[in-house]
N, C-alpha and C positions, 0 to 999 in steps of 0.2 A: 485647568487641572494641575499642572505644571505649580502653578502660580502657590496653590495650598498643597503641596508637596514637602512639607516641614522633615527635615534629616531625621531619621530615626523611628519617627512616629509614624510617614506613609511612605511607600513605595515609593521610587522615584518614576516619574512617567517617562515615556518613549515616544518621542515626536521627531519623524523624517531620521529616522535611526540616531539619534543623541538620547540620551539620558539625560532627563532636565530636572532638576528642584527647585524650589522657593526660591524666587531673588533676590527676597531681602539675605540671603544667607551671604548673600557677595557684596550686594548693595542695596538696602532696603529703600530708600530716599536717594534717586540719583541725580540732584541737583548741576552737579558739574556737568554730567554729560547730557544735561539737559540745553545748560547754559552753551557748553562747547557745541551743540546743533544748532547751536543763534536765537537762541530763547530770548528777546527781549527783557517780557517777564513772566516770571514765577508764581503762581499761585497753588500753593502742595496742600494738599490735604494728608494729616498725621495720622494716620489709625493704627499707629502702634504701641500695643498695651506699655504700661510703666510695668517697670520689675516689683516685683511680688515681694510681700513679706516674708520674713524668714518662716511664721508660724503658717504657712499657705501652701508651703511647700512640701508638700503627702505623699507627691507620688514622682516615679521613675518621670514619668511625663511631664509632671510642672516643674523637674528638676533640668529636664531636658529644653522645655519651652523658656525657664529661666535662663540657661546657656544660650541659646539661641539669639534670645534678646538684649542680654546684656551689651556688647557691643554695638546694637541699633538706637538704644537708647543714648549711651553716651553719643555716639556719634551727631544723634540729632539737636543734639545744643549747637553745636556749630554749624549745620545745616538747616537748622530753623531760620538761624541768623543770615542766610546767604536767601531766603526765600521773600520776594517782596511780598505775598500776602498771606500769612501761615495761618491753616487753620486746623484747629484741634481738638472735631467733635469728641464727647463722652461716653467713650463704649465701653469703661471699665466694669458695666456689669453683661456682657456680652464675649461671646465665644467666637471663634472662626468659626464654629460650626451650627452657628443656630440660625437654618435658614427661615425656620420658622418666626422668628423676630426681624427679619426684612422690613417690616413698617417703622418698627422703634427704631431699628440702626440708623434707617434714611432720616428718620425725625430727629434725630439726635446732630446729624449732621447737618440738614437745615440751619438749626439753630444755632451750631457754631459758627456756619457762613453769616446768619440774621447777622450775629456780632461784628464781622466784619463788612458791612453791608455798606457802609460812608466808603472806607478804602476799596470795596468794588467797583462801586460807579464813579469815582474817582479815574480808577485806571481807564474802565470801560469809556469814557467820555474823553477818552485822549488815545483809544485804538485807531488804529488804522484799519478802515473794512479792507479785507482782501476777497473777490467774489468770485476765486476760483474753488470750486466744489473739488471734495477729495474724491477719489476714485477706487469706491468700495466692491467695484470687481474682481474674482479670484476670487476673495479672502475666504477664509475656512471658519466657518463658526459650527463647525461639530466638535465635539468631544464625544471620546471614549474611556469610559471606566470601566478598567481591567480588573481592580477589587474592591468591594466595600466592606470595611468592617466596623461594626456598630456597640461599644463599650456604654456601659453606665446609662441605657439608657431605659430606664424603669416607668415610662408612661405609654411608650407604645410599642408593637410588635415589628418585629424587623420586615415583617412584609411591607407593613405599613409605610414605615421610613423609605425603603427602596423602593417601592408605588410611588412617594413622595418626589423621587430621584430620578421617576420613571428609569427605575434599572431594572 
């Protein structure tokens, strides 16, 4: 929830009493402190949109989302280049918020991995197995949403979408 917490457009969420937003606001791609935990290698996946046209730009919000991303995009020129398998499926006709398109998003990313598919099995065929299992005890997989609000959205009823949300 934390994670789609974009400044301005949603509430910031509240986990273990911190106030948390979006991380790409600080560090969208965090290569370095991926590499500084002993990353070997890198294989990132980009899913983040390119900056918008200037004729695209309509509203408080894509004015806002432009802000946002401007610095993640420049950033990632240099951070693609630090990444040994970059990949960068096509979601430029796709929202953060269309969970409804969950097939096409995954499919769209397939296909960017397909392209990378030689330099997969490449690295894969020069891992090292390690066969200690992680220990997915504790870990909290609930979420809590505190508000939902539902703009522009003319095909179905806010019951529906929040049934959809099971909220």
């Amino acid at each position: 929830m934390a994670s789609g917490t974009l400044p301005s457009l949603f509430e910031p969420s509240s986990i273990d009493g911190r106030i948390l937003i979006d991380g790409g606001v600080v560090n969208n791609y965090p290569i370095d402190k991926v590499r500084a935990m002993g990353a070997d290698v890198v294989i990132g996946v980009d899913v983040q949109h390119d900056l918008s046209k200037r004729d695209a730009l309509l509203s408080a919000t894509e004015i806002l989302l432009q802000i946002n991303n401007y610095r993640t995009v420049r950033d990632m020129v240099a951070k693609s280049k630090k990444t040994d398998i970059y990949i960068k499926p096509n979601i430029e006709s796709f929202t953060v918020i269309e969970f409804d398109r969950t097939g096409e998003i995954i499919e769209s990313g397939v296909l960017a991995a397909k392209e990378k598919l030689t330099e997969l099995k490449e690295i894969s065929s020069k891992a090292k197995i390690i066969r200690n299992p992680v220990d997915y005890k504790g870990l909290n997989d609930t979420i809590t949403i505190n508000r939902l609000i539902i703009n522009g959205n003319n095909q179905h009823t806010e019951r529906l979408c929040k049934g959809k949300a099971s909220i």
